[in-house]
Residue, then its C-alpha position, 0 to 999 in steps of 0.5 A: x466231861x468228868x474225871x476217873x482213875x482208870x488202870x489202863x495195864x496191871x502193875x503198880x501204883x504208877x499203873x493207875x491213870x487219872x483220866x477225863x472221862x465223859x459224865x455218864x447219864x442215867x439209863x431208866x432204872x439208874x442214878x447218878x451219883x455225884x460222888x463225895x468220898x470213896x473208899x480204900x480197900x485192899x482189893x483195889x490193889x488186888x485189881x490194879x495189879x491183875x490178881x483180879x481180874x477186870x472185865x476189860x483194859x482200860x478201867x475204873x477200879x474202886x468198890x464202895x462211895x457215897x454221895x448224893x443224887x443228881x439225876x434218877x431215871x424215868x422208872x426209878x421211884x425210890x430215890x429222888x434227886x439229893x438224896x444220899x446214898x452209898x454202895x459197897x462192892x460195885x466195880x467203877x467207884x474211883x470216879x466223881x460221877x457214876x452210874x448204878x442201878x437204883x436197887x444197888x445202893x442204899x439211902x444213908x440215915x441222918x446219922x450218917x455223913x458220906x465221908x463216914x460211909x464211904x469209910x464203912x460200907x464194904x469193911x462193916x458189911x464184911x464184918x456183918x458178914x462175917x460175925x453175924x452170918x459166916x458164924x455167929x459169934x456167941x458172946x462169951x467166945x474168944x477169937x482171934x484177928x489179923x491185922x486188926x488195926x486195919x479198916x476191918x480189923x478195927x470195926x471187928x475188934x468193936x462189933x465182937x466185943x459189942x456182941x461179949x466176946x473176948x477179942x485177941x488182935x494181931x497187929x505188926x507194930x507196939x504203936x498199931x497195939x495200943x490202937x487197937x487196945x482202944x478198940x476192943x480188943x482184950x489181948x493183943x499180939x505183936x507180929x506172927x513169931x509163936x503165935x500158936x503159943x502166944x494164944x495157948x498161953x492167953x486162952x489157957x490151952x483152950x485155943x481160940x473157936x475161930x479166925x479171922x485172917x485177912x493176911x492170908x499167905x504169911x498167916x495162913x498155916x500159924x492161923x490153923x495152929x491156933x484152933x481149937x479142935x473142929x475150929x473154923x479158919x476164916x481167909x478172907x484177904x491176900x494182903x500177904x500174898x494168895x494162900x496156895x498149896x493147902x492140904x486137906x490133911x492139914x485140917x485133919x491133923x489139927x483136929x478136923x479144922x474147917x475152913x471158908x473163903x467168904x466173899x461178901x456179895x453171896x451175903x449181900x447179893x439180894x435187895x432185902x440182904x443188902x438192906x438188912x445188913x446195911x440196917x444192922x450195920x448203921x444201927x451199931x455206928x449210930x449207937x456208938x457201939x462201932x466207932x468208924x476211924x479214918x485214919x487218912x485221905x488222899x485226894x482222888x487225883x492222888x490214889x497212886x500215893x494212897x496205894x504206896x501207903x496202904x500197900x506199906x501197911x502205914x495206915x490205920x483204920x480206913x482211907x477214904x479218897x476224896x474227888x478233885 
């Protein structure tokens, strides 16, 4: 027997169960994973209270880890046992044992250690996603991001000041400024009150070419008041709350604005994305050019506390959660 945190009803952090659970074995084409960190993400919040749904009650919930290989199946022959490996945006990952499909995840290079992947996988390829294939970022360009002391917040501030860009970061308190000010971004902006006007006066009037909002429902409509004309919303988190009620009169009237609502795994969804991105991804932490924060961690037993935290906004950078 093993170990997982399963939801067994939607609701609050009380809601999570931690559970024993039979060692899965692995089927031809699978591996097992012996998990060693695994990550925090907003959207576990996002299935543990039924705005997402899951497939079936109960179950574990959890989206990116990382570990070490302990058993391959009969026709796996890219992996071998000890290696190590991570994936993002697999369902399942608060669990010390699990199962995936060998062309799921990716073999980590040296450089890499598993607790710093279990830290990145899903924020730095949402980030890849977003400067590199959502729109290129163009260096040179100013943008504006969400909660950018957040773990994406931070690995966005750094990749587009890495790619020349001029980043204005919002953030909720002085001491989350500071932070992110060590992180690239150039300007940074306390709180939502006149946002628009906050970034007339930093750009000049120019207004900023696009937006990166993870806040979603709080944010949303000062966001578009922010773009330049035929500027580009990106909504890509609910932390505040599903965005609702949008009128495509809106976008009209603030200049013909355009507006996606990525998910990462269209970006990734094939072998050779999962792979070119993730390259890209290790390529800039290795260099230093993204620097990976775990601001905390918690012990997997304990995942409802690490919840309460991120649920509170009292954390910084990623959360990693460590089985027990």
């Amino acid at each position: 027997m093993s170990k997982a945190v399963r939801v067994h009803a939607y609701g609050g952090p009380e809601a999570l169960s931690w559970d024993d659970v039979p060692t899965p074995s692995p089927t031809a084409q699978e591996i097992l994973i012996r998990q060693e960190a695994i990550g925090l993400n907003f959207i576990d919040i996002y299935y543990r209270t039924g705005l997402y749904k899951l497939p079936t009650l109960p179950a574990v919930i959890g989206m990116e880890a990382a570990g070490v290989v302990e058993a391959v199946g009969s026709d796996v022959t890219t992996l071998k046992v000890g290696d190590r490996v991570a994936y993002p945006t697999r369902l399942g990952a608060y669990a010390r044992y699990r199962v995936l499909a060998a062309d799921l995840v990716v073999r980590l290079p040296e450089a890499i250690d598993t607790h710093t992947a279990a830290a990145m996988m899903l924020r730095g390829l949402t980030v890849q996603a977003l400067l590199r294939q959502v729109r290129v970022l163009a260096a040179g360009e100013t943008i504006l991001v969400h909660a950018a002391a957040g773990g994406v917040g931070l690995l966005l501030c750094q990749w587009a000041a890495h790619l020349g860009a001029t980043v204005i970061g919002v953030v909720s308190t002085t001491q989350k400024a500071e932070l992110v000010g060590r992180h690239g971004a150039t300007h940074t902006i306390v709180g939502l009150d006149d946002l628009p006007q906050k970034v007339r006066r930093l750009t000049g009037g120019a207004m900023v070419p696009v937006v990166y909002d993870s806040v979603g429902r709080d944010s949303f409509v000062p966001s578009l008041d922010c773009l330049a004309p035929r500027g580009l919303m990106v909504s890509y988190g609910n932390a505040s709350g599903e965005v609702t009620g949008v009128s495509l009169s809106m976008l009209a009237a603030r200049g013909s604005l355009y507006v996606t609502r990525p998910k990462l795994t269209t970006f990734i969804g094939r072998r050779e994305q999962l792979e070119q991105a993730s390259t890209e991804l290790f390529d800039v932490v290795a260099q230093g050019a993204v620097r990976i924060e775990i601001g905390s961690s918690f012990p997997l037993s304990q995942v409802a506390d690490a919840h309460r935290a991120l649920e509170s906004r009292q954390t910084t950078g990623s959360t990693i959660l460590i089985p027990d």
